[in-house]
mmCIF file as Biopython writes it, N, C-alpha, C and O atoms, coordinates in Angstrom:
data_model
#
loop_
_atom_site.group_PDB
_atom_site.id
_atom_site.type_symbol
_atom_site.label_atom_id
_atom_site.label_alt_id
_atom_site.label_comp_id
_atom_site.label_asym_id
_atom_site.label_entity_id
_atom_site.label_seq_id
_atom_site.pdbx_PDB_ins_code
_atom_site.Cartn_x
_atom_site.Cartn_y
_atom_site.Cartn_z
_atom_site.occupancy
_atom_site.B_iso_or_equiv
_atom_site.auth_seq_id
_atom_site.auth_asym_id
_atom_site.pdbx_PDB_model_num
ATOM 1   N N  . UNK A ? 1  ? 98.366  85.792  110.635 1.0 0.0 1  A 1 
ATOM 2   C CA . UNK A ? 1  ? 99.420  85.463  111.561 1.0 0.0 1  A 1 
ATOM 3   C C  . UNK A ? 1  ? 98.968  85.824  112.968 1.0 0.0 1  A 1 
ATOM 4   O O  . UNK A ? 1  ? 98.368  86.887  113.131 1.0 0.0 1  A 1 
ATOM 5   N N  . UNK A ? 2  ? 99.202  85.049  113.953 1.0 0.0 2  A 1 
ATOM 6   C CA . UNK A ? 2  ? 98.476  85.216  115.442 1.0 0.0 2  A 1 
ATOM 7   C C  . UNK A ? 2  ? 100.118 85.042  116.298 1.0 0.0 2  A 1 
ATOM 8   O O  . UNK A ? 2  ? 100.825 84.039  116.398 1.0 0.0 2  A 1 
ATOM 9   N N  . UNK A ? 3  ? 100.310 86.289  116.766 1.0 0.0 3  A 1 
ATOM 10  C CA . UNK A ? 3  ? 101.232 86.848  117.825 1.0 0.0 3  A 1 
ATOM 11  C C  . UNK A ? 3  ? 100.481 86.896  119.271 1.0 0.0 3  A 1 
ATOM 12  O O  . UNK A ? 3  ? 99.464  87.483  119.640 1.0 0.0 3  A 1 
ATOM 13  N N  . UNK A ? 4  ? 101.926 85.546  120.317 1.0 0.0 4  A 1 
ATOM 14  C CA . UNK A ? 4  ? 101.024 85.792  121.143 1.0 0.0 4  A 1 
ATOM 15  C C  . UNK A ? 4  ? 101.870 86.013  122.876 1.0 0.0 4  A 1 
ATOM 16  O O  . UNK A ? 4  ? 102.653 85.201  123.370 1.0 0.0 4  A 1 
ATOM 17  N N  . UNK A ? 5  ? 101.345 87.536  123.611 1.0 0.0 5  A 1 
ATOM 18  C CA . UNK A ? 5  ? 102.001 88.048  124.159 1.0 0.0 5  A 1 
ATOM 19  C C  . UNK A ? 5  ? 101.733 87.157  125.734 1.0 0.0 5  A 1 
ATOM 20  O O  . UNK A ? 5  ? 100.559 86.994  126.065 1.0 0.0 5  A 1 
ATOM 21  N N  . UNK A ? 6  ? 102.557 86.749  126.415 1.0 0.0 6  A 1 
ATOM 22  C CA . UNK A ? 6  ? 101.852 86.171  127.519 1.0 0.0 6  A 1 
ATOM 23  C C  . UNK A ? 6  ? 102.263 87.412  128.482 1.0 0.0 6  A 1 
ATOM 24  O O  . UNK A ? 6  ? 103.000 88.295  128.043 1.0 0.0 6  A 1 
ATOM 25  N N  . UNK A ? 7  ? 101.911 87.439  129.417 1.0 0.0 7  A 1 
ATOM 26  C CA . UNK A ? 7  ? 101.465 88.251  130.672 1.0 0.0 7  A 1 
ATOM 27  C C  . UNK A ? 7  ? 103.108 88.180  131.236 1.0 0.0 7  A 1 
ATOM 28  O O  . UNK A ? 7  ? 103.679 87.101  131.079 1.0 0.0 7  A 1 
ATOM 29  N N  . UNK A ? 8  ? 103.857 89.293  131.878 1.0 0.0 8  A 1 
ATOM 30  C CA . UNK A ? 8  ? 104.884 89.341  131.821 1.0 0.0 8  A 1 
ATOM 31  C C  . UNK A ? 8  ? 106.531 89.086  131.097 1.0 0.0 8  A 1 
ATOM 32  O O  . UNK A ? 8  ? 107.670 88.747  131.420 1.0 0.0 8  A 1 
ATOM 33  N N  . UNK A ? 9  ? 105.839 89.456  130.077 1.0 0.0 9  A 1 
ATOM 34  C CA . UNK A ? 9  ? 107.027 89.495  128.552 1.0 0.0 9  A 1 
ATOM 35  C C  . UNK A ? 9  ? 107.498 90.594  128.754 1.0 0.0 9  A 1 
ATOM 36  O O  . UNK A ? 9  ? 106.678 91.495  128.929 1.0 0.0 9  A 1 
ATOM 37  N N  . UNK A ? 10 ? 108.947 90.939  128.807 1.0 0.0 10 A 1 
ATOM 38  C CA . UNK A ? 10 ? 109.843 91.868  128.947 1.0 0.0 10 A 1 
ATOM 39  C C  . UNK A ? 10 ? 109.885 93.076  127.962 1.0 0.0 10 A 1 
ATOM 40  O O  . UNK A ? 10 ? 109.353 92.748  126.902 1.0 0.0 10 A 1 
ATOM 41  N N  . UNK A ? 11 ? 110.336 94.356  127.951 1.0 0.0 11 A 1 
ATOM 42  C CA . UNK A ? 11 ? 109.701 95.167  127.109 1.0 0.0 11 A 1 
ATOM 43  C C  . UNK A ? 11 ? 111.010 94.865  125.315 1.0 0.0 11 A 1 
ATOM 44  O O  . UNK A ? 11 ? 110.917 95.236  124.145 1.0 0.0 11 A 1 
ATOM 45  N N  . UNK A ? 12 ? 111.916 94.136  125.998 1.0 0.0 12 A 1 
ATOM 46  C CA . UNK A ? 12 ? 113.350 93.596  124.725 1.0 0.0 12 A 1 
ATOM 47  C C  . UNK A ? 12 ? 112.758 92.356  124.015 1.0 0.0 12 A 1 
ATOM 48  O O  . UNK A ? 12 ? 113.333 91.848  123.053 1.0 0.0 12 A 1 
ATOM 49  N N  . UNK A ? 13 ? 111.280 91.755  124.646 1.0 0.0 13 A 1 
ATOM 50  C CA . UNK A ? 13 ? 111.479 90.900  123.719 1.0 0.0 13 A 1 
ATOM 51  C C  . UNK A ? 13 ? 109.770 91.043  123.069 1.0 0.0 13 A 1 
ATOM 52  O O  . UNK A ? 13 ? 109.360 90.346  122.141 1.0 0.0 13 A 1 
ATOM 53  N N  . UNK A ? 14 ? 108.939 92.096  123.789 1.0 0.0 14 A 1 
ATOM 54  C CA . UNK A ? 14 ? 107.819 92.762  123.116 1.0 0.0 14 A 1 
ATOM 55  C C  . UNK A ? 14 ? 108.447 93.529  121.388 1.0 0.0 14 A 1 
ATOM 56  O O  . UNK A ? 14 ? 108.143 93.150  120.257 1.0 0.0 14 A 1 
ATOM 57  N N  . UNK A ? 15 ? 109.377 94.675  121.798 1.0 0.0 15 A 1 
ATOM 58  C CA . UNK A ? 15 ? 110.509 94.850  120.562 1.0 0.0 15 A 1 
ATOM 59  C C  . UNK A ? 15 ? 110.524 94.243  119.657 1.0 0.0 15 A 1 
ATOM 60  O O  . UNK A ? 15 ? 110.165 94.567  118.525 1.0 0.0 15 A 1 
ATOM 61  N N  . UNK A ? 16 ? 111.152 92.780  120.206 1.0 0.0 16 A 1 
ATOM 62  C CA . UNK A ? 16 ? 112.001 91.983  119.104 1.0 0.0 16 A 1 
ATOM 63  C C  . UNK A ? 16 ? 110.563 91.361  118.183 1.0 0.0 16 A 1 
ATOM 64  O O  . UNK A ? 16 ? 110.454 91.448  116.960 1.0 0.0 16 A 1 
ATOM 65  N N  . UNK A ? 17 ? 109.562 90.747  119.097 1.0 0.0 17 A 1 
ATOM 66  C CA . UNK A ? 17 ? 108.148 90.732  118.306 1.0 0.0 17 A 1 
ATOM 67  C C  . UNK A ? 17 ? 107.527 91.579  117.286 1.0 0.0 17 A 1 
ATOM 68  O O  . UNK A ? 17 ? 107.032 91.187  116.230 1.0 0.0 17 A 1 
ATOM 69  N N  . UNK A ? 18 ? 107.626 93.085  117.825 1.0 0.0 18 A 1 
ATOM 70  C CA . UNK A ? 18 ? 107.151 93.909  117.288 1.0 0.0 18 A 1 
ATOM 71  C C  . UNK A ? 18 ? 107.914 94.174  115.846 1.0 0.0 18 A 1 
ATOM 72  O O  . UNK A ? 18 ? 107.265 94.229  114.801 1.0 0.0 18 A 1 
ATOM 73  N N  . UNK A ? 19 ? 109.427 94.342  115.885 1.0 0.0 19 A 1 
ATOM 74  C CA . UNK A ? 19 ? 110.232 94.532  114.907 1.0 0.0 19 A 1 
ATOM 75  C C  . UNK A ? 19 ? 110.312 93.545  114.088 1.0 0.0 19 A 1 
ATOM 76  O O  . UNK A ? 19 ? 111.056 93.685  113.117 1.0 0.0 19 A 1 
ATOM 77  N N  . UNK A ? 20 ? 109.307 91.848  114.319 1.0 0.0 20 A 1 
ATOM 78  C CA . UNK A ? 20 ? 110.129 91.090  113.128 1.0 0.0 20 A 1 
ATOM 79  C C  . UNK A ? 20 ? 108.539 91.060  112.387 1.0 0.0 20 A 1 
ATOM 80  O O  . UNK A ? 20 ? 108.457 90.517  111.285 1.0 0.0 20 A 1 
ATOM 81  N N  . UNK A ? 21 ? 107.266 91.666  113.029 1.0 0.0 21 A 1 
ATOM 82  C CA . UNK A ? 21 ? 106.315 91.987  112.528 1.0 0.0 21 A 1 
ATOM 83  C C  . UNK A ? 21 ? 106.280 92.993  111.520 1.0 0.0 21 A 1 
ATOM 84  O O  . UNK A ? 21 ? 105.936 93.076  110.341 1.0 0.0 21 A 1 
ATOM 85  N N  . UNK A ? 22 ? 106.678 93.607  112.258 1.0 0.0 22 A 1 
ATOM 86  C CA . UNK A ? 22 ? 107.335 95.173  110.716 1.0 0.0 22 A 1 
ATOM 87  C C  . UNK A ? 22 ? 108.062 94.427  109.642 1.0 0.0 22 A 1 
ATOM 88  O O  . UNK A ? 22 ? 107.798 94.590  108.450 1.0 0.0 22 A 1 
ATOM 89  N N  . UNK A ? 23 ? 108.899 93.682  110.040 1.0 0.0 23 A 1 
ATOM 90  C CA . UNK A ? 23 ? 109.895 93.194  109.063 1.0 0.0 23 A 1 
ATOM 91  C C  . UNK A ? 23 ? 108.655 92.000  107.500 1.0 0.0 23 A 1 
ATOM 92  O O  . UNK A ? 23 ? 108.436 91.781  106.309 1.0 0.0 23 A 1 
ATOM 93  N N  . UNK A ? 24 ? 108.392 91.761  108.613 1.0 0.0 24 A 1 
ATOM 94  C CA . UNK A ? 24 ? 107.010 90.596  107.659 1.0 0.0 24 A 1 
ATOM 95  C C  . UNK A ? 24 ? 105.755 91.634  106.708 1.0 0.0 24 A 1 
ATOM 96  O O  . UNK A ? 24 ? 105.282 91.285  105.627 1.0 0.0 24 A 1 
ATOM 97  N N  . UNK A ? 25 ? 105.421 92.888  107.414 1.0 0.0 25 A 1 
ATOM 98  C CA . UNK A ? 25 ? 104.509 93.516  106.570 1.0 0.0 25 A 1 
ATOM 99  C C  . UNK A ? 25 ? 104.942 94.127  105.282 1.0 0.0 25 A 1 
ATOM 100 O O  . UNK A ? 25 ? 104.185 94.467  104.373 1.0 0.0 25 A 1 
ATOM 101 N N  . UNK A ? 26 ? 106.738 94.269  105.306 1.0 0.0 26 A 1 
ATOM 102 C CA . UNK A ? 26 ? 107.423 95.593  104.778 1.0 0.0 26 A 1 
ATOM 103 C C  . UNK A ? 26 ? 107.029 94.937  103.372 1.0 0.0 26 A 1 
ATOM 104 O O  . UNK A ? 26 ? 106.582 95.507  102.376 1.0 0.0 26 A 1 
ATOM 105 N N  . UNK A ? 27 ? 107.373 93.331  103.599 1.0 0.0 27 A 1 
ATOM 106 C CA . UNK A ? 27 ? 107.454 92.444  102.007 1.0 0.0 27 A 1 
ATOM 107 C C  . UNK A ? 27 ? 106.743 92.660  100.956 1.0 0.0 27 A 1 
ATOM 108 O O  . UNK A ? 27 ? 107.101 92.644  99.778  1.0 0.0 27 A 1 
ATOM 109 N N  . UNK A ? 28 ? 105.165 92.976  101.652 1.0 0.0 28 A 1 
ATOM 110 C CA . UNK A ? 28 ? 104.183 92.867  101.046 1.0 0.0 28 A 1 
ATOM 111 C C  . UNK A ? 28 ? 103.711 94.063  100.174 1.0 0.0 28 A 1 
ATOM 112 O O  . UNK A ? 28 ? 103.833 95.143  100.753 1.0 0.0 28 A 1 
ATOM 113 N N  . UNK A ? 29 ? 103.187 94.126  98.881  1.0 0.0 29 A 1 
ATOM 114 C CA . UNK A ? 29 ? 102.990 95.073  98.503  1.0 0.0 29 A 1 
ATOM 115 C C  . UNK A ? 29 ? 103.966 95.446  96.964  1.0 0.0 29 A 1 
ATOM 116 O O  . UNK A ? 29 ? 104.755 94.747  96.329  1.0 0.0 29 A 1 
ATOM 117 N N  . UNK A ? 30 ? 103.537 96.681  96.788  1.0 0.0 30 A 1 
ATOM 118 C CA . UNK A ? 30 ? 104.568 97.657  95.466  1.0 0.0 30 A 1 
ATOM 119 C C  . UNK A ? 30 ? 104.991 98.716  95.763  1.0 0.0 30 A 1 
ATOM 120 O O  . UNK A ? 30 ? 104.180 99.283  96.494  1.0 0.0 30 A 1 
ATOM 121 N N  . UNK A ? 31 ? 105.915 99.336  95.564  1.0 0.0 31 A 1 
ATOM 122 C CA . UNK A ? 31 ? 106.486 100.636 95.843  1.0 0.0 31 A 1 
ATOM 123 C C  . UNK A ? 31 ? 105.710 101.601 95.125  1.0 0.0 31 A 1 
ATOM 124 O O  . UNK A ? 31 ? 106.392 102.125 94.244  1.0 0.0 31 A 1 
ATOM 125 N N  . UNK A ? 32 ? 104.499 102.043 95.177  1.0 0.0 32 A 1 
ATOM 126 C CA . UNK A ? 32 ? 104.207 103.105 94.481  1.0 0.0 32 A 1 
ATOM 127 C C  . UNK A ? 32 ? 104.642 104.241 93.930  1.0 0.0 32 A 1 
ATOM 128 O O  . UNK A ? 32 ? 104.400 104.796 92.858  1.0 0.0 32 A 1 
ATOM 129 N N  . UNK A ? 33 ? 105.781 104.663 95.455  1.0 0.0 33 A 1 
ATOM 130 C CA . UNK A ? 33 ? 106.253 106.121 94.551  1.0 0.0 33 A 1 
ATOM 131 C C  . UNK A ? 33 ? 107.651 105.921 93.710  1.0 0.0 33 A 1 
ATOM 132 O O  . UNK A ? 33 ? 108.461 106.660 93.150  1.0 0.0 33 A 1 
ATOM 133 N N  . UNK A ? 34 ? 107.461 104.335 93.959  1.0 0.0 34 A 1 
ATOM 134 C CA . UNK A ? 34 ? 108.806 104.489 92.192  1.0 0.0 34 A 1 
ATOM 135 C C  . UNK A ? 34 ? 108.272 104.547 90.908  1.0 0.0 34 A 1 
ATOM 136 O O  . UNK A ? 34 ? 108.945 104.524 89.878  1.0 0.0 34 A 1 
ATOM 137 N N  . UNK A ? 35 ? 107.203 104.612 90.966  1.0 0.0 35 A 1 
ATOM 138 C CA . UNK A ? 35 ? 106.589 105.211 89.560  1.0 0.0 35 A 1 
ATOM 139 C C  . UNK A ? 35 ? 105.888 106.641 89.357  1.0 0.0 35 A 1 
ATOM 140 O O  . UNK A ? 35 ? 105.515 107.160 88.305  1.0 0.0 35 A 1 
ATOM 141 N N  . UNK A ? 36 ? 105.820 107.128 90.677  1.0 0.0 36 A 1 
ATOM 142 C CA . UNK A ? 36 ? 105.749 108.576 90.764  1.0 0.0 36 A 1 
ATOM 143 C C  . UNK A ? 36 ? 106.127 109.647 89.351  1.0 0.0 36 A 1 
ATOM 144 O O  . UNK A ? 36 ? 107.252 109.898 88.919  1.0 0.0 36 A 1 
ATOM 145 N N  . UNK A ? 37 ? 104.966 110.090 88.894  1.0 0.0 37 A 1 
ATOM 146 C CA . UNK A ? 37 ? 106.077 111.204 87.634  1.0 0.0 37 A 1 
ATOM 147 C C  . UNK A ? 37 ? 106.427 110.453 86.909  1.0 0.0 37 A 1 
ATOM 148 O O  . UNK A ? 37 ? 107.360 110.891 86.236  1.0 0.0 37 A 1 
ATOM 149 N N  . UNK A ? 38 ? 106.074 109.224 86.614  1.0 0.0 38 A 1 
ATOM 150 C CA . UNK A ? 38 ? 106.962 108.786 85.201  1.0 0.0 38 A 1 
ATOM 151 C C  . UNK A ? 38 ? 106.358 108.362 83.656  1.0 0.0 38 A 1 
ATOM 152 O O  . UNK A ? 38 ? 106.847 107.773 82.693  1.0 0.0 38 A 1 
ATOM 153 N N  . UNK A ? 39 ? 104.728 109.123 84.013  1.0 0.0 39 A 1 
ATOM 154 C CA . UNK A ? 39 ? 103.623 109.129 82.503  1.0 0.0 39 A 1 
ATOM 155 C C  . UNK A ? 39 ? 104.017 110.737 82.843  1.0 0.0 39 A 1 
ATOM 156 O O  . UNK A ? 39 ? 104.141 111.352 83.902  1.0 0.0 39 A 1 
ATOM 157 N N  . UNK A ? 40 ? 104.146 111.102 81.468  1.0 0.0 40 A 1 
ATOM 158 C CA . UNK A ? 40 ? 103.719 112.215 80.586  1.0 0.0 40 A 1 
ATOM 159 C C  . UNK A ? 40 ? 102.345 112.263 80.311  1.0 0.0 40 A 1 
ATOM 160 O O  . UNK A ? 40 ? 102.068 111.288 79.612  1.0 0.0 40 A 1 
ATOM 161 N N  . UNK A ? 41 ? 101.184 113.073 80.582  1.0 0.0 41 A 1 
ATOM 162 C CA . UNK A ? 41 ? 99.911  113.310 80.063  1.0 0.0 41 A 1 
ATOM 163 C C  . UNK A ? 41 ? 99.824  114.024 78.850  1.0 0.0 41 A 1 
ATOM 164 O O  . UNK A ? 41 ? 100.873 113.712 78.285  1.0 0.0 41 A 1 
ATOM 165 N N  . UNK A ? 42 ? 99.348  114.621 78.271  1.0 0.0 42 A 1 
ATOM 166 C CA . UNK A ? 42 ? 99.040  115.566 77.187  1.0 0.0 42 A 1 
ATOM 167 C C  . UNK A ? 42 ? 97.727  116.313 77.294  1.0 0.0 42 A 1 
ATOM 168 O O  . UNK A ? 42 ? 97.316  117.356 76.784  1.0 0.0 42 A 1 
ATOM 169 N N  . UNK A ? 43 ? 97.146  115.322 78.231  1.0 0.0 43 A 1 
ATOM 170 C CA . UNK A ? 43 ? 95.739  115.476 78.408  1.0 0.0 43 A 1 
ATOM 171 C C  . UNK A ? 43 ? 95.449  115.821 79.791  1.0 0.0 43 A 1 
ATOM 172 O O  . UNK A ? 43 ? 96.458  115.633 80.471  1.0 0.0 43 A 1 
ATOM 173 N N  . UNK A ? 44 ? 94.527  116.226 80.434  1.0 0.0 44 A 1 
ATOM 174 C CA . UNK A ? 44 ? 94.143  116.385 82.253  1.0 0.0 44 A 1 
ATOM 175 C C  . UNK A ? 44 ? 93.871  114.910 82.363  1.0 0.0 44 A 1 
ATOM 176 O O  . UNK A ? 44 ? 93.402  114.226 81.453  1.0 0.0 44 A 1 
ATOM 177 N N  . UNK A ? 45 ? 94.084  114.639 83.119  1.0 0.0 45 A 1 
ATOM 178 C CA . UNK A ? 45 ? 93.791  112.908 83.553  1.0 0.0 45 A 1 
ATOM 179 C C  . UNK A ? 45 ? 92.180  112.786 83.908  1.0 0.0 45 A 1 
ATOM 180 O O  . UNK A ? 45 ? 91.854  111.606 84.038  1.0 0.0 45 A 1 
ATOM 181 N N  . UNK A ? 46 ? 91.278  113.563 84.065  1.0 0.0 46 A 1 
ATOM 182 C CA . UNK A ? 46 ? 90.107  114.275 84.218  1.0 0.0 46 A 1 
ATOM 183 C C  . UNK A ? 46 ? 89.524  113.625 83.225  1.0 0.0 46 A 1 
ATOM 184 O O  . UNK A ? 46 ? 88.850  112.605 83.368  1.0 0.0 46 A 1 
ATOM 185 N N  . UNK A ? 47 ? 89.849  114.404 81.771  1.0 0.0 47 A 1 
ATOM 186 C CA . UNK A ? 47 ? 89.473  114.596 80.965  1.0 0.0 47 A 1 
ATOM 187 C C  . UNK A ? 47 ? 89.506  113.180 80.032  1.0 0.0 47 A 1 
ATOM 188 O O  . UNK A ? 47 ? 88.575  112.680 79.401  1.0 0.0 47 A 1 
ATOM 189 N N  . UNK A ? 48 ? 90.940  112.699 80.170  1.0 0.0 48 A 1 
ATOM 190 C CA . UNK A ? 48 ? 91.114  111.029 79.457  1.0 0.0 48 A 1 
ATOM 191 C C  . UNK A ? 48 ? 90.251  110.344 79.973  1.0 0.0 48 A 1 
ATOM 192 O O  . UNK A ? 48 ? 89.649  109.540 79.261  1.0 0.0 48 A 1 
ATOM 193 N N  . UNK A ? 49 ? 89.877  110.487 81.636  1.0 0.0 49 A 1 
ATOM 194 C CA . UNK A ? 49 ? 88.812  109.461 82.363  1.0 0.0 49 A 1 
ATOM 195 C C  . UNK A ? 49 ? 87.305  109.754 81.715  1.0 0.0 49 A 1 
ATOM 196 O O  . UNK A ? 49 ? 86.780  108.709 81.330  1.0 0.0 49 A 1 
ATOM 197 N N  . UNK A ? 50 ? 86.844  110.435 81.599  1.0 0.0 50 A 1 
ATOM 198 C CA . UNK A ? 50 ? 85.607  110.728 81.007  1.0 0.0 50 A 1 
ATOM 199 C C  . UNK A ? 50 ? 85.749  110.529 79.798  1.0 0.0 50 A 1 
ATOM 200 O O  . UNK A ? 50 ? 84.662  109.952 79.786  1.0 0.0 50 A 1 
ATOM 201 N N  . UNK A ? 51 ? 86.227  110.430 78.254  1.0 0.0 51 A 1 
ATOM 202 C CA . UNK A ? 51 ? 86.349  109.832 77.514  1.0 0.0 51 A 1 
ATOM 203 C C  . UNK A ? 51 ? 86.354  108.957 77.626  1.0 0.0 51 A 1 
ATOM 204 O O  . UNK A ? 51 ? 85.343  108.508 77.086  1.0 0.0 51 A 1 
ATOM 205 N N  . UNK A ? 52 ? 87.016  108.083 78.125  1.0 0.0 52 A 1 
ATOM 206 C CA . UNK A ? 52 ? 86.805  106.601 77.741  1.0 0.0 52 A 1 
ATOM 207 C C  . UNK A ? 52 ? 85.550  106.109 78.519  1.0 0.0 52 A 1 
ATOM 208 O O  . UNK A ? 52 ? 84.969  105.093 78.136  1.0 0.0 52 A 1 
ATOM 209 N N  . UNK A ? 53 ? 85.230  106.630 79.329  1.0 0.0 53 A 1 
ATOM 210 C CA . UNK A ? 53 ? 83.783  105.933 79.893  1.0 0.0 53 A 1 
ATOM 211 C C  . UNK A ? 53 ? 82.599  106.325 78.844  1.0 0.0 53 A 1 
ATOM 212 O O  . UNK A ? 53 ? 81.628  105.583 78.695  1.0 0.0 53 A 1 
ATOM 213 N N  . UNK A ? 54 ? 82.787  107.844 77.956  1.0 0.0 54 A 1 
ATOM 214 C CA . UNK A ? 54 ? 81.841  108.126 77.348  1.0 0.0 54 A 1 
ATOM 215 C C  . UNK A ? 54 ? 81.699  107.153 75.824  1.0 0.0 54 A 1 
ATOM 216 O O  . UNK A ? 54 ? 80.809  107.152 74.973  1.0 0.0 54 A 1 
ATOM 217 N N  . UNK A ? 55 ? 83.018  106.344 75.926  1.0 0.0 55 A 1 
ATOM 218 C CA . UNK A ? 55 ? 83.115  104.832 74.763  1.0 0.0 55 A 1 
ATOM 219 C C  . UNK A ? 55 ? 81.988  104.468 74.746  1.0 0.0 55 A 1 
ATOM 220 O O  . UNK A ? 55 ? 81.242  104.425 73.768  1.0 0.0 55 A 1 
ATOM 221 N N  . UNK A ? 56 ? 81.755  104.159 75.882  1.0 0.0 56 A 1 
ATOM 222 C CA . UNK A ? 56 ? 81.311  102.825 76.492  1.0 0.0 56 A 1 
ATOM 223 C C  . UNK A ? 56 ? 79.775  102.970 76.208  1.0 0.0 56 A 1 
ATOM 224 O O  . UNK A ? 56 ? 79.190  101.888 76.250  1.0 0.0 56 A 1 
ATOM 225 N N  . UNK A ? 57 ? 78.910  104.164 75.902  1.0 0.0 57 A 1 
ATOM 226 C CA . UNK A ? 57 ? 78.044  104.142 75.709  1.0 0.0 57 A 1 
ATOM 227 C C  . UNK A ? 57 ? 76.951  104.225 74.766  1.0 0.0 57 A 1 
ATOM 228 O O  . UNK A ? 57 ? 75.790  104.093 75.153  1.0 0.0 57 A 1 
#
């Protein structure tokens, strides 16, 4: 996306640019920390990672 500021743009409507840019990035993406905490391990997560790579060999 190409935003484009011309040379004496007021600082209300630099704002209004700026804010509907935020508004366009917010969309994108996953909420990561709504899954925050919600596996149970049993194991160190360490420890599961090196197992399964040691499958592999």
């Amino acid at each position: 996306m190409v935003t484009v500021l011309k040379q004496g743009a007021t600082k209300e409507r630099i704002k209004r640019i700026l804010k509907q840019l935020k508004k366009e990035s917010e969309s994108k993406g996953i909420d990561a920390y709504k899954y925050l905490g919600k596996i149970k391990l049993k194991k160190d997560a360490l420890v599961i990672q090196k197992e399964l790579r040691n499958e592999w060999e």
